[in-house]
Backbone as a printed PyTorch tensor [residue, N CA C, xyz], in Angstrom:
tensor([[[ 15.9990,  -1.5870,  13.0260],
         [ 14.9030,  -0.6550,  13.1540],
         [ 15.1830,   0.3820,  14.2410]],

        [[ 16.2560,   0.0160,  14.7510],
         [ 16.5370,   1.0210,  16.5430],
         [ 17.1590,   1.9880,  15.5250]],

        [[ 17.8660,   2.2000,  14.1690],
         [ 18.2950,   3.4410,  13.9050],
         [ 17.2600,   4.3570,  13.2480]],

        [[ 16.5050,   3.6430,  12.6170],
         [ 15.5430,   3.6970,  12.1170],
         [ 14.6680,   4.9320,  13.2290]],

        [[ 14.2070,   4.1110,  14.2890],
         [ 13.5100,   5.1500,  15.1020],
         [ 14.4920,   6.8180,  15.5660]],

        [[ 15.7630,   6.0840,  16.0360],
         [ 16.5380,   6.9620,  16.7430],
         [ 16.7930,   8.6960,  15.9970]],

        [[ 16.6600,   8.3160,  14.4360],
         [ 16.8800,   9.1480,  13.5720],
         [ 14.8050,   9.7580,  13.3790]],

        [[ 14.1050,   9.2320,  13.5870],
         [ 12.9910,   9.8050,  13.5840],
         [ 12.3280,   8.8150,  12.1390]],

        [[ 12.6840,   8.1330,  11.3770],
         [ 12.4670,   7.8610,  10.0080],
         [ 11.6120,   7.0020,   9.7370]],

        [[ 11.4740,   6.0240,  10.9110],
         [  9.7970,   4.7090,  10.8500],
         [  9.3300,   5.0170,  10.3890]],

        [[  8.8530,   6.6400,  10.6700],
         [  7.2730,   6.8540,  10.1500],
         [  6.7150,   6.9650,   8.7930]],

        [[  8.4910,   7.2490,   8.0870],
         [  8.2570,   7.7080,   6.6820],
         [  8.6760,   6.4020,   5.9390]],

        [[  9.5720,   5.6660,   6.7460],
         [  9.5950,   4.0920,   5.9390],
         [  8.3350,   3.1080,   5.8970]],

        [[  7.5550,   3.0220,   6.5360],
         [  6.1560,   2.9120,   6.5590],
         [  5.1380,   2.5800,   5.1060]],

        [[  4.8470,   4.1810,   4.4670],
         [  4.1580,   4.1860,   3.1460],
         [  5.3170,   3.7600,   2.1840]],

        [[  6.6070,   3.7740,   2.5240],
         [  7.5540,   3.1470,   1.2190],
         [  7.5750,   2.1170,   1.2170]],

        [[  7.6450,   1.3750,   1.9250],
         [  7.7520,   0.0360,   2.0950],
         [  6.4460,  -0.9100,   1.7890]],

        [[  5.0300,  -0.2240,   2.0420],
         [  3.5590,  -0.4890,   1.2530],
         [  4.0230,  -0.1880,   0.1560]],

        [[  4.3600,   0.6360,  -0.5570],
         [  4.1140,   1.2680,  -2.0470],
         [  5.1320,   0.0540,  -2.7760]],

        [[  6.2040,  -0.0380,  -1.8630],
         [  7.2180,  -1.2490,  -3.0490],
         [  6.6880,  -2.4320,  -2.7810]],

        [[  6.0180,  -3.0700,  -1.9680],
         [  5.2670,  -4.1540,  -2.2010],
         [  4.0520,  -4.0020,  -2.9210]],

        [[  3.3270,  -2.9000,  -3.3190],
         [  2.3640,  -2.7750,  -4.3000],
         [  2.8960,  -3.0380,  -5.7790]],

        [[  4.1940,  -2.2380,  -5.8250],
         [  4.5640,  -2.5950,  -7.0630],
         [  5.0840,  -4.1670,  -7.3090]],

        [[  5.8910,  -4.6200,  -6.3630],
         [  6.4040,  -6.4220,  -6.6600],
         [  5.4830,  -6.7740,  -6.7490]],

        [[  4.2050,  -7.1070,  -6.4350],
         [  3.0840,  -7.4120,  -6.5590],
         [  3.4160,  -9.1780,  -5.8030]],

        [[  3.7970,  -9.2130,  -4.5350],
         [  4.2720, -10.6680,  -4.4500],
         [  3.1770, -10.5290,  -3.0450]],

        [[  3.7130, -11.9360,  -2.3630],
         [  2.7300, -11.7220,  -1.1290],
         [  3.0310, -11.3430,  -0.1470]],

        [[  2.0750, -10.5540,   0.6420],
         [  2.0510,  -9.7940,   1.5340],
         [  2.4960, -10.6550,   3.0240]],

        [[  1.8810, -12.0360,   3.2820],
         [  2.2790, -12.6570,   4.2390],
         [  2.4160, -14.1690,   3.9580]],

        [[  3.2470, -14.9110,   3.5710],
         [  3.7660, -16.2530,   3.3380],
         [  4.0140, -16.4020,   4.7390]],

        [[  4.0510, -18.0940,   4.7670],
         [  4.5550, -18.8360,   5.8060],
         [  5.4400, -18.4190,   6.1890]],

        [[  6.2860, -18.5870,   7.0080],
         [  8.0070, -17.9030,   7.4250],
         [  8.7860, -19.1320,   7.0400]],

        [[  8.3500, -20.4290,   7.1000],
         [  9.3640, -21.2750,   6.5170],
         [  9.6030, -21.2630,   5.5390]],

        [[  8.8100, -20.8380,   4.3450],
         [  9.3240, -20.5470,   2.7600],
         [  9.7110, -19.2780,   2.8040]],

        [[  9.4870, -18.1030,   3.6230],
         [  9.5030, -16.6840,   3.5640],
         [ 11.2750, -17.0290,   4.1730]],

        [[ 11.6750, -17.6970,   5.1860],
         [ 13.0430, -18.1640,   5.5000],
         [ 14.2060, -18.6340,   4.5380]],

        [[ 13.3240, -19.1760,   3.8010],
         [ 14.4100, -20.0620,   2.3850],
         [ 14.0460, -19.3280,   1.4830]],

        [[ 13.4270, -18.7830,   1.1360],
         [ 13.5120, -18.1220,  -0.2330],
         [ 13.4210, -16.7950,  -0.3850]],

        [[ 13.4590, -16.1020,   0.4050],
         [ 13.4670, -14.6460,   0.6800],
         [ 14.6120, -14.1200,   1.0710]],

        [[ 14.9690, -13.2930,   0.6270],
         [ 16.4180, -12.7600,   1.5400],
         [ 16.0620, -11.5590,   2.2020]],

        [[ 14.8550, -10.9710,   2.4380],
         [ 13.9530,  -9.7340,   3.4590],
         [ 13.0360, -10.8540,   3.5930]],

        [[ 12.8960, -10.2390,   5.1520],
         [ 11.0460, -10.7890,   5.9560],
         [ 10.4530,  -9.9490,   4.8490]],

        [[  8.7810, -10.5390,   5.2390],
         [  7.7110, -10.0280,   4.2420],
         [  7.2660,  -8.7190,   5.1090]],

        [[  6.3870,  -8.1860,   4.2800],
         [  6.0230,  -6.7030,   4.4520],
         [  5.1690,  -6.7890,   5.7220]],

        [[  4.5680,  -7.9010,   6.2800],
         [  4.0920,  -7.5340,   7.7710],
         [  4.9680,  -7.9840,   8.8220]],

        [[  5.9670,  -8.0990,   9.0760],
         [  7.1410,  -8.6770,   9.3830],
         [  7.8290,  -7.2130,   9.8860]],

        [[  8.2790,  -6.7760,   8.5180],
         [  8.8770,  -5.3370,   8.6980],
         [  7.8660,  -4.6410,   9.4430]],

        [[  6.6900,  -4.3710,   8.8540],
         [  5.8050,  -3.4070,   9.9280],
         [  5.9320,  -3.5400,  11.5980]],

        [[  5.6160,  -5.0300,  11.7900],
         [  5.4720,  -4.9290,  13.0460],
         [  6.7490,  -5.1420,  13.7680]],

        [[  8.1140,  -4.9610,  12.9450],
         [  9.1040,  -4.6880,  13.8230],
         [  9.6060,  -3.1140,  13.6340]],

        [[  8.8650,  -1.9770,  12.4060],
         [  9.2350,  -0.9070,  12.5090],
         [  8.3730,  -0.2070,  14.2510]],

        [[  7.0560,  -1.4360,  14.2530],
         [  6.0090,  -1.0890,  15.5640],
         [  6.7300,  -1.2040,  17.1480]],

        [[  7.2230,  -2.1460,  17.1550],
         [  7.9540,  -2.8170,  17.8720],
         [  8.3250,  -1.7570,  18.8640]],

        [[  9.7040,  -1.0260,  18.3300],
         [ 10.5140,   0.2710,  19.1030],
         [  9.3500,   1.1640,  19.4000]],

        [[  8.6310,   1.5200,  18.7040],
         [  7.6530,   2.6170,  19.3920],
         [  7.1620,   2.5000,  20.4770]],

        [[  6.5020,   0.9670,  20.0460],
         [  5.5650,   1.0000,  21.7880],
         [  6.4380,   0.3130,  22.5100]],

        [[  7.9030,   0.0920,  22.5640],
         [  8.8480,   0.1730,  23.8370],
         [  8.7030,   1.4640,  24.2840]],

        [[  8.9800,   2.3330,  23.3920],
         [  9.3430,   3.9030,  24.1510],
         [  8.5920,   4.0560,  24.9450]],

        [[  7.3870,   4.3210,  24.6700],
         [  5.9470,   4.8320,  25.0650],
         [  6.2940,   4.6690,  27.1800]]])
């Protein structure tokens, strides 16, 4: 996610990353021990709050 910010792009990976979990239609927040074994990406609040993460370091 550090290139992610460095390049300016969080902000716009954000609504893409909602919109493709609208379409998988899977769940939004599972346990992390099944989200661990059977997932090969964290779940979509996972990603958010590590695209969040770098920001409010900067700040």
């Amino acid at each position: 996610m550090l290139l992610l910010r460095s390049f300016g792009y969080s902000s716009a990976l954000r609504p893409g990353l909602v919109k493709l979990q609208e379409q998988n239609l899977s769940a939004m927040n599972t346990d992390s021990w099944y989200s661990a074994y059977h997932y090969s990406h964290p779940p979509l609040v996972e990603r958010l709050a590590a695209i969040d993460k770098p920001e409010k370091e900067a700040d």
